[in-house]
N, C-alpha and C positions, 0 to 999 in steps of 0.2 A: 504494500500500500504506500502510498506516494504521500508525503510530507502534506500537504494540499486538503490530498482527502482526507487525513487524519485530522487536520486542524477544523475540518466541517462536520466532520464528524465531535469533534471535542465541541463547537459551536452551537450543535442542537442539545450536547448532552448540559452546559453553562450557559445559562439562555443569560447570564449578566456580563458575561466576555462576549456573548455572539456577535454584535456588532462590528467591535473593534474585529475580531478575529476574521470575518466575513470582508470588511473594508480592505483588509489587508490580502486578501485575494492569495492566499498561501505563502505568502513572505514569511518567514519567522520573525526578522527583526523587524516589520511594521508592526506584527501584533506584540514584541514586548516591548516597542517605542508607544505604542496605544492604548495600555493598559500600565494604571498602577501595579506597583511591585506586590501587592500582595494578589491581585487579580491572574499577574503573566504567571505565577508560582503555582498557584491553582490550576491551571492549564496546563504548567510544565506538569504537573503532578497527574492531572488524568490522563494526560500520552502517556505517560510513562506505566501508569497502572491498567488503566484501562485499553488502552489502545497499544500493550505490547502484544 
Protein backbone atom coordinates (compact mmCIF):
# COMPACT_ATOMS: atom_id res chain seq x y z
CA UNK A 1 0.00 0.00 0.00
CA UNK A 2 1.30 3.31 -1.02
CA UNK A 3 2.11 6.13 1.45
CA UNK A 4 -1.06 8.01 -0.06
CA UNK A 5 -3.49 5.53 0.46
CA UNK A 6 -2.50 4.85 3.95
CA UNK A 7 -2.66 8.49 4.94
CA UNK A 8 -6.64 8.26 3.50
CA UNK A 9 -7.15 5.63 5.00
CA UNK A 10 -5.68 7.14 8.48
CA UNK A 11 -8.05 10.21 7.30
CA UNK A 12 -11.50 8.50 7.56
CA UNK A 13 -10.22 6.57 10.49
CA UNK A 14 -9.31 10.69 12.51
CA UNK A 15 -12.12 12.58 11.18
CA UNK A 16 -10.06 15.71 13.30
CA UNK A 17 -6.71 15.29 11.09
CA UNK A 18 -8.83 14.54 7.92
CA UNK A 19 -8.60 17.76 6.42
CA UNK A 20 -5.35 18.62 6.88
CA UNK A 21 -4.39 15.16 5.81
CA UNK A 22 -6.66 15.12 2.79
CA UNK A 23 -5.26 18.94 1.63
CA UNK A 24 -2.05 17.55 1.64
CA UNK A 25 -2.92 15.19 -1.17
CA UNK A 26 -0.39 12.21 0.30
CA UNK A 27 2.60 14.59 1.17
CA UNK A 28 3.90 13.58 4.51
CA UNK A 29 5.43 16.64 5.31
CA UNK A 30 2.29 18.81 4.32
CA UNK A 31 0.30 16.83 6.64
CA UNK A 32 2.88 17.30 9.68
CA UNK A 33 3.58 21.12 8.46
CA UNK A 34 -0.65 21.19 8.91
CA UNK A 35 -1.40 19.79 11.91
CA UNK A 36 -0.25 20.55 15.52
CA UNK A 37 2.21 18.24 17.11
CA UNK A 38 0.04 16.42 19.13
CA UNK A 39 -2.42 15.96 16.08
CA UNK A 40 0.75 14.63 13.40
CA UNK A 41 1.70 12.00 16.54
CA UNK A 42 -1.80 10.60 16.53
CA UNK A 43 -1.57 9.99 12.99
CA UNK A 44 2.05 8.93 13.08
CA UNK A 45 0.67 6.43 15.77
CA UNK A 46 -2.39 4.99 13.71
CA UNK A 47 0.05 4.19 10.50
CA UNK A 48 2.08 2.63 12.57
CA UNK A 49 -0.51 0.49 14.46
CA UNK A 50 -3.09 0.38 12.42
CA UNK A 51 -2.20 0.41 9.10
CA UNK A 52 1.01 -1.91 9.45
Amino acid sequence: MSLADALERAASALPDAADAIRDANGDADRVLEALPPQAAAEVLAWLLTEDA
